[in-house]
C-alpha positions as CSV (number, residue, x, y, z in Angstrom):
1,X,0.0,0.0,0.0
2,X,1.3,3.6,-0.3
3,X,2.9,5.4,2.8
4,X,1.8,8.5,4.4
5,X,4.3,11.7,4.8
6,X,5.2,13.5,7.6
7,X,4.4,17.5,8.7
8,X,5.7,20.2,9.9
9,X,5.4,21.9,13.7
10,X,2.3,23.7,14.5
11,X,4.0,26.6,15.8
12,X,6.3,27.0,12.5
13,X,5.5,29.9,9.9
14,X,3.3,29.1,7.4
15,X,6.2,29.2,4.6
16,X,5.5,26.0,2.6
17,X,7.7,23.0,1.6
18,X,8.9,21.0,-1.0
19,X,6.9,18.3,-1.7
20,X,9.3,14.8,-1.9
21,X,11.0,14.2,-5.2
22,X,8.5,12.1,-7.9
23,X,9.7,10.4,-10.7
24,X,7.7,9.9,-14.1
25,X,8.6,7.4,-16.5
26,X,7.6,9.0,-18.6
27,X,4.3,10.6,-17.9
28,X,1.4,9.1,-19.2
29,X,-0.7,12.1,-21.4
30,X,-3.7,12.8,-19.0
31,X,-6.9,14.5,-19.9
32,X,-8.3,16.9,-16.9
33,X,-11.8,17.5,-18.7
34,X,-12.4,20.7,-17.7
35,X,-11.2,22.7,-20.3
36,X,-9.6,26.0,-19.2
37,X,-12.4,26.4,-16.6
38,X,-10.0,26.5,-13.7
39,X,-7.8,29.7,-15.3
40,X,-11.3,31.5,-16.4
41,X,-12.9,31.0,-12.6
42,X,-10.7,31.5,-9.8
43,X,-11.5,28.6,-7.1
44,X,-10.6,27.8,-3.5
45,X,-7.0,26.4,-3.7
46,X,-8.9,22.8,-2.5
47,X,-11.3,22.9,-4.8
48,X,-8.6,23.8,-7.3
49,X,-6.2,20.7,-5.6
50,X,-9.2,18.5,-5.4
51,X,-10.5,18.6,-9.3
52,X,-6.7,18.3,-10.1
53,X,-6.6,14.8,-8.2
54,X,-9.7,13.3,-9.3
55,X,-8.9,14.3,-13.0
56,X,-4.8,13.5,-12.4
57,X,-4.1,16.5,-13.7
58,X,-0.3,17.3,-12.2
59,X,-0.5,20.5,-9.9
60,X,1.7,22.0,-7.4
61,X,0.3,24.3,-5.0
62,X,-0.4,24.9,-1.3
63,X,-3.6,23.6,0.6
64,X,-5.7,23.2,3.9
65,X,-3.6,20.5,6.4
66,X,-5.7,18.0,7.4
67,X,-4.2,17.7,10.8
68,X,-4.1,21.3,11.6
69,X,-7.5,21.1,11.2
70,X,-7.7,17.6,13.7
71,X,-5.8,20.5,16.2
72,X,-8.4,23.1,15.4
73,X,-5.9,25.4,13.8
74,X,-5.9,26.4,10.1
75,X,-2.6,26.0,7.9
76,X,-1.4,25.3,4.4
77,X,1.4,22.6,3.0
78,X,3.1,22.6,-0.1
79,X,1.1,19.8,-2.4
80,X,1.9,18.1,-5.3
81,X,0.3,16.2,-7.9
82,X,2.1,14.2,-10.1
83,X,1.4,13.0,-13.5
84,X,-0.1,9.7,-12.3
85,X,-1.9,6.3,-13.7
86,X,-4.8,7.1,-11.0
87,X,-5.2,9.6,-8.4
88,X,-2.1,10.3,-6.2
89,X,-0.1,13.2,-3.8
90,X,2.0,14.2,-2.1
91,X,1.8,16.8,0.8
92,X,5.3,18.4,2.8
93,X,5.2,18.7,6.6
94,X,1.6,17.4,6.9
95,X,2.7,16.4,11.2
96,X,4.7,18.5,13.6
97,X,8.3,17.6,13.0
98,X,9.1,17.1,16.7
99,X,6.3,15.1,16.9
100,X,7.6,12.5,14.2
101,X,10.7,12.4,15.6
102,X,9.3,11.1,19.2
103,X,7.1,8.8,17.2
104,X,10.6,7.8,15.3
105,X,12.1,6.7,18.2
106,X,8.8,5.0,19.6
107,X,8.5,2.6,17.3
108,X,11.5,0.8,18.7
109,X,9.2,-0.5,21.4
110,X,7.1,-1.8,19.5
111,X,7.0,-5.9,18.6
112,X,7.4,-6.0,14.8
113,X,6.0,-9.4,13.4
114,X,8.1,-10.5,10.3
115,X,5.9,-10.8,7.4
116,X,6.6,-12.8,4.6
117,X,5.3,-14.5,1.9
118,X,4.5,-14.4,-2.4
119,X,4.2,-10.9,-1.9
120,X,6.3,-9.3,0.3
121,X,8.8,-9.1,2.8
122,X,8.6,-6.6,6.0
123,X,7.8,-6.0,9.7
124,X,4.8,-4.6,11.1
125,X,3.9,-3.2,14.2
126,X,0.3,-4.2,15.8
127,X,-2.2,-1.9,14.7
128,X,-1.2,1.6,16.5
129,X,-5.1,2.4,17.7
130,X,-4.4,-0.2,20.7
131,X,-0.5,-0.7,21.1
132,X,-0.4,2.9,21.3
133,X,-2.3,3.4,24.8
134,X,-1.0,-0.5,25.5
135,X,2.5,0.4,25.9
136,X,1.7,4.4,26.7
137,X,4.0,5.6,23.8
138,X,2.8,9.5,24.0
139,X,3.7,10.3,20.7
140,X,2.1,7.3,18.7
141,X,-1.0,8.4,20.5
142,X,-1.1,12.2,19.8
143,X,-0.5,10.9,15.8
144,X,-3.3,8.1,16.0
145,X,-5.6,10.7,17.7
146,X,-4.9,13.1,14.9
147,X,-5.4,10.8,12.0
148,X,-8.8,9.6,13.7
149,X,-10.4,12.7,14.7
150,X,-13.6,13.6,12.1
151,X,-11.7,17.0,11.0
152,X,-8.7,15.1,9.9
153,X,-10.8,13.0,8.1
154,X,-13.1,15.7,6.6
155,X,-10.1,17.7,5.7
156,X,-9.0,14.5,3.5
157,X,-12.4,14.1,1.9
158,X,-12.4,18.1,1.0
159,X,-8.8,17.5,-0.4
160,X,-9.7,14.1,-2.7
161,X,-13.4,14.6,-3.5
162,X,-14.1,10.8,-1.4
163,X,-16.8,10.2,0.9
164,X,-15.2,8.3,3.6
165,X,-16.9,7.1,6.8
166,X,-15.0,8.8,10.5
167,X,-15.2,6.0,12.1
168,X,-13.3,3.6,9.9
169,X,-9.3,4.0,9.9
170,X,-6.8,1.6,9.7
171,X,-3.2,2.4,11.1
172,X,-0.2,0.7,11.5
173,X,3.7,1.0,10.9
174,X,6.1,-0.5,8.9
175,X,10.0,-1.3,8.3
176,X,11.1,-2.8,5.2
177,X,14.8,-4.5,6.0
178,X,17.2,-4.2,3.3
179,X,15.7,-6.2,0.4
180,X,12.6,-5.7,1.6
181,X,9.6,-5.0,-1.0
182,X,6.0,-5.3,-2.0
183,X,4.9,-6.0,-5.1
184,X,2.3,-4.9,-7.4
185,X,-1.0,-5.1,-6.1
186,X,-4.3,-2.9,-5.8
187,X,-5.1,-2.6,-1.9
188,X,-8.9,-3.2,-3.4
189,X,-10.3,-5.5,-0.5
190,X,-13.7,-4.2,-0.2
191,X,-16.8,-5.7,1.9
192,X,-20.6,-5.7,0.7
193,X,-21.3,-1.7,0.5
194,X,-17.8,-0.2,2.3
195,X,-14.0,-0.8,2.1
196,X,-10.6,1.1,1.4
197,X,-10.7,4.4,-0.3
198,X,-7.8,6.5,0.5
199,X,-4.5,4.7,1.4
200,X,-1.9,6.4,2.7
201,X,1.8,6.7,4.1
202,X,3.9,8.6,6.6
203,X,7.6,8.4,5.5
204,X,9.8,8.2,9.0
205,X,13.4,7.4,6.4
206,X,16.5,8.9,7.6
207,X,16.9,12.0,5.8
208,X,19.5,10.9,3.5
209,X,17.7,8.6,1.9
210,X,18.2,8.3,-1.8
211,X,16.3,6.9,-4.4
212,X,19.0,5.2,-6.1
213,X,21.0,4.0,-3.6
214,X,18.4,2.9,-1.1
215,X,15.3,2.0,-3.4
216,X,11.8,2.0,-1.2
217,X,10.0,3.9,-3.9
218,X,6.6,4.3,-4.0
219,X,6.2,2.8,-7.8
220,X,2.9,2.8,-9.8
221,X,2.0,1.0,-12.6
222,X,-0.3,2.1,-15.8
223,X,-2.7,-0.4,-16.8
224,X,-4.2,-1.9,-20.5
225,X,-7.5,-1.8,-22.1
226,X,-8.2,-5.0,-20.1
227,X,-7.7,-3.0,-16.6
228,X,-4.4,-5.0,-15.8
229,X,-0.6,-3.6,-14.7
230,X,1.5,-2.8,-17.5
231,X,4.5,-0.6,-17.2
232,X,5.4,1.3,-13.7
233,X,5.1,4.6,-14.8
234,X,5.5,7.0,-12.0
235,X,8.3,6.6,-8.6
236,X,7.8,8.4,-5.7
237,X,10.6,8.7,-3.2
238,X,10.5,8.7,0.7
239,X,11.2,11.4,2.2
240,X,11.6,12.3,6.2
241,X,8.5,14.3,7.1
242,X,5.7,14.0,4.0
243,X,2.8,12.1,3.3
244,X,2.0,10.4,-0.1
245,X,-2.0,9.4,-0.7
246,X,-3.6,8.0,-3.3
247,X,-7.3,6.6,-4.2
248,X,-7.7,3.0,-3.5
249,X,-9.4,1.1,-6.7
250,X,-9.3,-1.8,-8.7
251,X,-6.7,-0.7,-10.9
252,X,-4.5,1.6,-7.8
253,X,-1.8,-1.1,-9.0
254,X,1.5,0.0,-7.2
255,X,4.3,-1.7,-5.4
256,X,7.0,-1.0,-2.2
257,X,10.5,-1.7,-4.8
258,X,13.4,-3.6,-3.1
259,X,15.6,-1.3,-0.7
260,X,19.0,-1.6,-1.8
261,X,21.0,0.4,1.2
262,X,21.8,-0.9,4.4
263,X,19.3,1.0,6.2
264,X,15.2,0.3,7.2
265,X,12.7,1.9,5.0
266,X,10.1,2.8,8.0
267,X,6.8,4.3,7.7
268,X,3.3,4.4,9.2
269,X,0.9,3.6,6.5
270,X,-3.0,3.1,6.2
271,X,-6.2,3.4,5.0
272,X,-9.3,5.8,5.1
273,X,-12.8,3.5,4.2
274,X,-15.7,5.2,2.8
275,X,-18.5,4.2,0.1
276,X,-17.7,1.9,-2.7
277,X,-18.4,3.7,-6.0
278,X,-18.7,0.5,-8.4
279,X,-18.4,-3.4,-8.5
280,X,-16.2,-5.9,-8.6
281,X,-14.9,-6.5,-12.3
282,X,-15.3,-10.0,-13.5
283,X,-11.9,-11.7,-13.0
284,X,-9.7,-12.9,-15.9
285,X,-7.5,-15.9,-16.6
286,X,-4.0,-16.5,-17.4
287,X,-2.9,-19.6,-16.7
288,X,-1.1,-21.5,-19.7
289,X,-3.4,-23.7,-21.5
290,X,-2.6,-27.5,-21.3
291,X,-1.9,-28.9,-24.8
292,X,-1.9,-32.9,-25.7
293,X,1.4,-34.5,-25.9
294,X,2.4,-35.4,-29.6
295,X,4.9,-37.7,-31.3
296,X,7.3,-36.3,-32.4
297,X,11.3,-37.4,-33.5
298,X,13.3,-37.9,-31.1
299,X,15.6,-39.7,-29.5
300,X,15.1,-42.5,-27.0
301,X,15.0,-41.5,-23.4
302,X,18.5,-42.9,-22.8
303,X,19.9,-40.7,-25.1
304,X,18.9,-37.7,-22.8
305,X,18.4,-39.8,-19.4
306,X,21.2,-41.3,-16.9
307,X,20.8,-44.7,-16.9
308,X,20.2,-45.6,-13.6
309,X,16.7,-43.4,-13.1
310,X,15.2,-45.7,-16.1
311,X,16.5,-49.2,-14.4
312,X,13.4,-50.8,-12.8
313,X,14.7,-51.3,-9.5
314,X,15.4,-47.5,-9.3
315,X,12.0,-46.5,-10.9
316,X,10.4,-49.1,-8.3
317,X,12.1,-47.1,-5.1
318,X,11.3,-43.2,-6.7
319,X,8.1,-44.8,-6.7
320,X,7.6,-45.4,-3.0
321,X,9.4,-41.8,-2.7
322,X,6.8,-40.3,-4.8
323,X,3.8,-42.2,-3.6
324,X,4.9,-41.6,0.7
325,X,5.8,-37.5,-0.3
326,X,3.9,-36.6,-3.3
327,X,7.0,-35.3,-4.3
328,X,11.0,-36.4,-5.1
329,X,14.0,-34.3,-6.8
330,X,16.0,-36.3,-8.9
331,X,19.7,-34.9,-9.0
332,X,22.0,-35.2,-12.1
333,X,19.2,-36.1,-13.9
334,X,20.7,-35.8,-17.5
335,X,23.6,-37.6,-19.4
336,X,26.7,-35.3,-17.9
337,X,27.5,-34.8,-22.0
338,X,23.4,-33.7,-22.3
339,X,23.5,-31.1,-19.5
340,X,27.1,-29.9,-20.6
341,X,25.4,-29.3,-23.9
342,X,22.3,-27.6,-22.5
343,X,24.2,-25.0,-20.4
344,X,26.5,-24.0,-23.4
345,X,23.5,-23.3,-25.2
346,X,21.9,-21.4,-22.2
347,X,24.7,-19.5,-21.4
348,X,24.4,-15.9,-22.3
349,X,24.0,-14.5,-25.6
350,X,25.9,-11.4,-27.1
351,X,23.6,-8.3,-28.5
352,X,24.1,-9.4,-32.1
353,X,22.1,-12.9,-31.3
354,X,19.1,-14.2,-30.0
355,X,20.5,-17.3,-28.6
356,X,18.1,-20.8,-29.2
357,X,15.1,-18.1,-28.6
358,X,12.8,-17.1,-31.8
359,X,10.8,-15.1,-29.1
360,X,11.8,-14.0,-25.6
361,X,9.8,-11.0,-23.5
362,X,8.7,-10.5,-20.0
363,X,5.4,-12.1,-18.7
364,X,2.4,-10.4,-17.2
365,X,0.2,-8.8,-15.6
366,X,2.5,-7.6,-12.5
367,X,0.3,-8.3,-10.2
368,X,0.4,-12.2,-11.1
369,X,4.0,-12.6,-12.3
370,X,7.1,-11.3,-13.8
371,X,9.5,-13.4,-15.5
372,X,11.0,-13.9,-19.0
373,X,9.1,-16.8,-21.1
374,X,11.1,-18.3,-24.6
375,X,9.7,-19.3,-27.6
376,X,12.7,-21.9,-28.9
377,X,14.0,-21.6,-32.5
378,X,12.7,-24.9,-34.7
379,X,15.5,-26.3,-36.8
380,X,14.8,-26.5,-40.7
381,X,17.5,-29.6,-40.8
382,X,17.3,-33.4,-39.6
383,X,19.9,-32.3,-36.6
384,X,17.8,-30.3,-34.8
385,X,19.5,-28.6,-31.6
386,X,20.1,-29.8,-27.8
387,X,17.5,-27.7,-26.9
388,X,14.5,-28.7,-29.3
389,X,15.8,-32.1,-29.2
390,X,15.3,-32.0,-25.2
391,X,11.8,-30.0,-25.6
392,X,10.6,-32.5,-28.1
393,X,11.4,-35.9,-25.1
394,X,10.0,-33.8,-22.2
395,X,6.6,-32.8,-24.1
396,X,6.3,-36.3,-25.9
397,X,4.0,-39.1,-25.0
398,X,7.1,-41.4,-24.2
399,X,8.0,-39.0,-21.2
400,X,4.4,-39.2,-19.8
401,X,4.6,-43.2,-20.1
402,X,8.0,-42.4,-18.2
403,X,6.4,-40.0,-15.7
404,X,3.6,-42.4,-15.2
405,X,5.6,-45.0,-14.3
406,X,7.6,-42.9,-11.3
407,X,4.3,-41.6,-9.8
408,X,1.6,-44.2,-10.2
409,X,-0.8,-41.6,-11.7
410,X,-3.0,-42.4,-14.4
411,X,-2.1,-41.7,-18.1
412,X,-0.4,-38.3,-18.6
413,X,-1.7,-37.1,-21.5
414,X,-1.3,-33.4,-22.1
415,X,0.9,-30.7,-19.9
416,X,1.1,-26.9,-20.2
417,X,4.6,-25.9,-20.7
418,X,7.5,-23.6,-21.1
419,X,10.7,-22.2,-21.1
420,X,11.2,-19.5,-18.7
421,X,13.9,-17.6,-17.2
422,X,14.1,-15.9,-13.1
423,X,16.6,-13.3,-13.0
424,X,16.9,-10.1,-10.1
425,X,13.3,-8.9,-10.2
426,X,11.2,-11.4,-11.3
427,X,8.7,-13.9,-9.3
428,X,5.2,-15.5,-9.5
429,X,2.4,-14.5,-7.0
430,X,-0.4,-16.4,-6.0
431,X,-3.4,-14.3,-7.7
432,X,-6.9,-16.1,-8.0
433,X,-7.2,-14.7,-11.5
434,X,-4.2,-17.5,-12.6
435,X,-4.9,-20.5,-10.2
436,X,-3.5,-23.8,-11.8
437,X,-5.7,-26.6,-11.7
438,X,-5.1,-30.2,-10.0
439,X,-1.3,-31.6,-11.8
440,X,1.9,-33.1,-11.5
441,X,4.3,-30.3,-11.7
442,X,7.9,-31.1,-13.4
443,X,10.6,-28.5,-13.8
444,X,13.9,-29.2,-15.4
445,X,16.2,-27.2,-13.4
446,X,18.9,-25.4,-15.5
447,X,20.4,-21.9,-15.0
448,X,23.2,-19.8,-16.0
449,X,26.6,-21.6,-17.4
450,X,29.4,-20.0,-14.9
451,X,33.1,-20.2,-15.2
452,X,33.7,-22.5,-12.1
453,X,31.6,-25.4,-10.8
454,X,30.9,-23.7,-7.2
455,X,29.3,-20.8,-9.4
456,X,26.4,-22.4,-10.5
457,X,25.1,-23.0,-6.8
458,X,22.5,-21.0,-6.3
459,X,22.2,-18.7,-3.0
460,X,19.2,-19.3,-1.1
461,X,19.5,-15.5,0.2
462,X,18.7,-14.4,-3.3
463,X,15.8,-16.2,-2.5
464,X,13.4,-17.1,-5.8
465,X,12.8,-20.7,-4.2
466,X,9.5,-22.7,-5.5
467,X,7.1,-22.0,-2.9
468,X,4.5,-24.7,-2.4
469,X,1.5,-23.9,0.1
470,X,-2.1,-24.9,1.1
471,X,-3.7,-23.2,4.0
472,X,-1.3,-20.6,4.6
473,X,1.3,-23.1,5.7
474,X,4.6,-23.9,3.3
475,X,4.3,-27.4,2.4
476,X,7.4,-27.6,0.7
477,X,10.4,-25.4,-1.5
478,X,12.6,-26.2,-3.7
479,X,15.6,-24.5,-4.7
480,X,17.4,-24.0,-8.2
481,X,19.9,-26.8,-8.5
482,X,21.8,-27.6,-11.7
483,X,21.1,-31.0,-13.8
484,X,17.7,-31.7,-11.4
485,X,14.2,-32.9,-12.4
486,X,11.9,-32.0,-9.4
487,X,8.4,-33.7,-9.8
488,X,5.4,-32.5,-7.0
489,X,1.6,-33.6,-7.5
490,X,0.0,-30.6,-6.6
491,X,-3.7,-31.1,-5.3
492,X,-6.4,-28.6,-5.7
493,X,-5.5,-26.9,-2.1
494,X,-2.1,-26.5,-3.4
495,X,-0.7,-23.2,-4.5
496,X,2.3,-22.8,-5.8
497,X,4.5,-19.3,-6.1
498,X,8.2,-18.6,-7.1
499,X,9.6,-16.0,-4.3
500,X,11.4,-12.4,-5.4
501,X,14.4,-13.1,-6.6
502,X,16.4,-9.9,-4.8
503,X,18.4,-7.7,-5.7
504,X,21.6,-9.8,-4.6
505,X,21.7,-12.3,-7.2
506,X,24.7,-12.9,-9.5
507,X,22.8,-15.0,-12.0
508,X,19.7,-16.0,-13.8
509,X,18.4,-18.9,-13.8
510,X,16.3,-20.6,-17.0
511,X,14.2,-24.0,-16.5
512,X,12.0,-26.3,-18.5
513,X,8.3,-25.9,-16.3
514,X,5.5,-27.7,-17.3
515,X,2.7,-29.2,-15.5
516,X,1.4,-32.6,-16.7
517,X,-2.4,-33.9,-16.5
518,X,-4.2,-37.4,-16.3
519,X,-6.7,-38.6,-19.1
520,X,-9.8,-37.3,-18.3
């Protein structure tokens, strides 16, 4: 969600501000609707500030504060409204200075829970409401009292043109560790008639922070004709003492980036509710569609196989593996003079070349997954390369015969498949617009040809493990390892997700993924 900015002291001259640095990429062109109304008719600077953010037409200017108004006192901060994908700003000094500062150090008595999972990665506090009086932290309770009086809350309806109901606020802090993050997502949990429609974020950074050299931005994403995340198009950075808002909807797609520095990204964040203005959109699908397995030439499995995984006595004991776990990793998995082969044609390309890829680009929506997915080059001649030769045995019908002989499942008959490639950046999230149905899920394990042996091990603190889960709980993960076949019959409670690869990681990996299903 976004984070709220910070303000400046009550007794302080009303001189305004800077708002915090914001970043387009580049601006998407806007339309404000209005025509050149606002130059003919002079208006209230809120009205002005207010038809600027509910058209997204970028503005910089000075309006009411919201919490000078919670303190029955009348003030203006410097505003700003960037050239946005939806309705977002950010206002300088919005809380006492001295105030934030006590709050600052507060937060150190509070018990952070980690939080982790497809995603993101953070701490947060309990919800402030409560552990502020619990543990009698002054400060935190002065700033909760603030952001829950009606006048704060009128003041924020008169600034973004939002009903939104007094007595529903939601409060809490947060410190994003160094690779912290959160990904693209909407904040669009709504209830029958109310839910979110303001979010909003205190930044509490040191006041060095940098942009490039720290990360934490604020990033938010355009979307397509279809209402889904496209390209991030706007960056806001943290900055000590402001507050960034933005109108919560189902396509407010935005994400926390990575922070790079050594330092905690911390913030108290949350979220005004109001009336919901429209419904749920019908949700969409992407999940790859299963196609049957064909015959096609190729060579017999030994060719591609070591032998002792197609001996019966070995086939017998994965077997009882497979059938006591639901799942087994088979290690050098390939001839040694097939894998050697595979990597060399994996290993990077130079600019003039596309490698053994006819197409390669990056997967979407972001708020489902973000990877790059291969097309392989077909051969015009007999000899066809490793790589189609190895794509041709793992999506022919002899493989499923194999398969169906290490897992006791019924005829394999079709899988969905591909090449795909996890690199700094990229992940899968569990998003109930893609859910995979009921399979057995097979991934040929590559990655990234290195000079020495050792460098092909990959680090689990890049992260990027295969996540799998079923009622909140990890059931299993499985990490990249070179030359392995890992094999796991998900069920229909089963999700699976690949974590964020960080920020940290010295290679890519690529992998043969497919997901194989019974005769029906």
């Amino acid at each position: 969600m976004a984070e709220p900015a910070a303000k400046r002291p009550r007794s302080a001259p009303t001189t305004t501000k800077a708002a915090p640095a914001v970043t387009n990429r580049p601006p998407p062109a806007t339309s404000n609707g209005s025509g050149s109304s606002d130059a003919a008719t002079p208006v209230p600077a809120d009205a002005q500030f207010q038809r600027a953010f509910r058209s997204t037409q970028p503005i910089q200017t000075q309006v009411t504060n919201p919490a000078a108004l919670a303190q029955g006192q009348t003030e203006c901060v410097a505003a700003q409204i960037p050239a946005g994908p939806f309705s977002v700003a950010v206002l300088a000094s919005v809380f006492p200075d001295a105030l934030l500062r006590q709050v600052r150090k507060e937060l150190d008595s509070l018990p952070f829970q980690h939080k982790s999972n497809d995603l993101y990665e953070f701490y947060q506090s309990p919800d402030i409401a409560t552990s502020a009086a619990q543990f009698r932290l002054p400060g935190l309770t002065q700033l909760k009292d603030i952001i829950y009086s009606p006048a704060f809350v009128q003041g924020m309806e008169s600034l973004a043109g939002i009903r939104l109901n007094p007595n529903t606020v939601d409060l809490s802090a947060h410190k994003y560790p160094p690779g912290g993050y959160l990904l693209c997502h909407d904040d669009d949990i709504r209830q029958d008639k109310e839910g979110r429609r303001i979010a909003f974020i205190i930044y509490l950074v040191k006041e060095t922070w940098s942009a490039t050299a720290d990360g934490g931005t604020l990033d938010l994403f355009d979307k397509d004709a279809t209402d889904q995340p496209t390209d991030r198009v706007l960056s806001i950075a943290p900055k000590w003492n402001t507050f960034a808002f933005f109108e919560v909807g189902q396509t407010s797609y935005h994400q926390v980036a990575e922070v790079l520095g050594s330092d905690d990204r911390v913030s108290i964040s949350g979220w005004l509710h109001g009336p919901l203005p429209v419904p749920v959109n019908p949700a969409q699908a992407w999940a790859l569609v299963p196609r049957p397995l064909l015959p096609a030439p190729t060579l017999p499995l030994d060719a591609f196989i070591t032998g002792e995984y197609l001996r019966t006595p070995s086939i017998a004991n994965i077997n009882q593996v497979f059938v006591d776990q639901s799942s087994i990793e088979l290690q050098n998995f390939f001839l040694p003079s097939v894998f050697d082969q595979v990597q060399r044609a994996l290993a990077p390309v130079n600019s003039k070349t596309t490698g053994p890829w006819s197409h390669s680009a990056q997967t979407g929506p972001a708020n489902a997954m973000h990877y790059r997915r291969h097309t392989l080059r077909e051969s015009e001649t007999a000899d066809p390369a490793i790589l189609e030769q190895l794509h041709r045995l793992l999506t022919s019908p002899a493989f499923g015969e194999y398969l169906t002989r290490l897992t006791n499942l019924d005829d394999l008959v079709e899988a969905s498949h591909e090449w795909r490639s996890f690199g700094p950046g990229d992940y899968t999230l569990l998003n109930d617009q893609c859910l995979e149905p009921e399979g057995l899920d097979v991934a040929a394990r590559n990655g990234s040809k290195a000079p020495r042996e050792s460098d092909n091990r990959w680090d689990e603190r890049w992260q990027g493990g295969m996540h799998y889960v079923a009622d909140k709980e990890t059931l299993l993960t499985l990490w990249p390892k070179p030359n392995t076949l890992s094999i796991v019959f998900r069920d229909s409670g089963t999700l699976r997700f690949v974590k964020y690869v960080n920020h940290l990681a010295k290679m890519s990996r690529t992998e043969f993924s497919a997901t194989y299903f019974e005769k029906s």
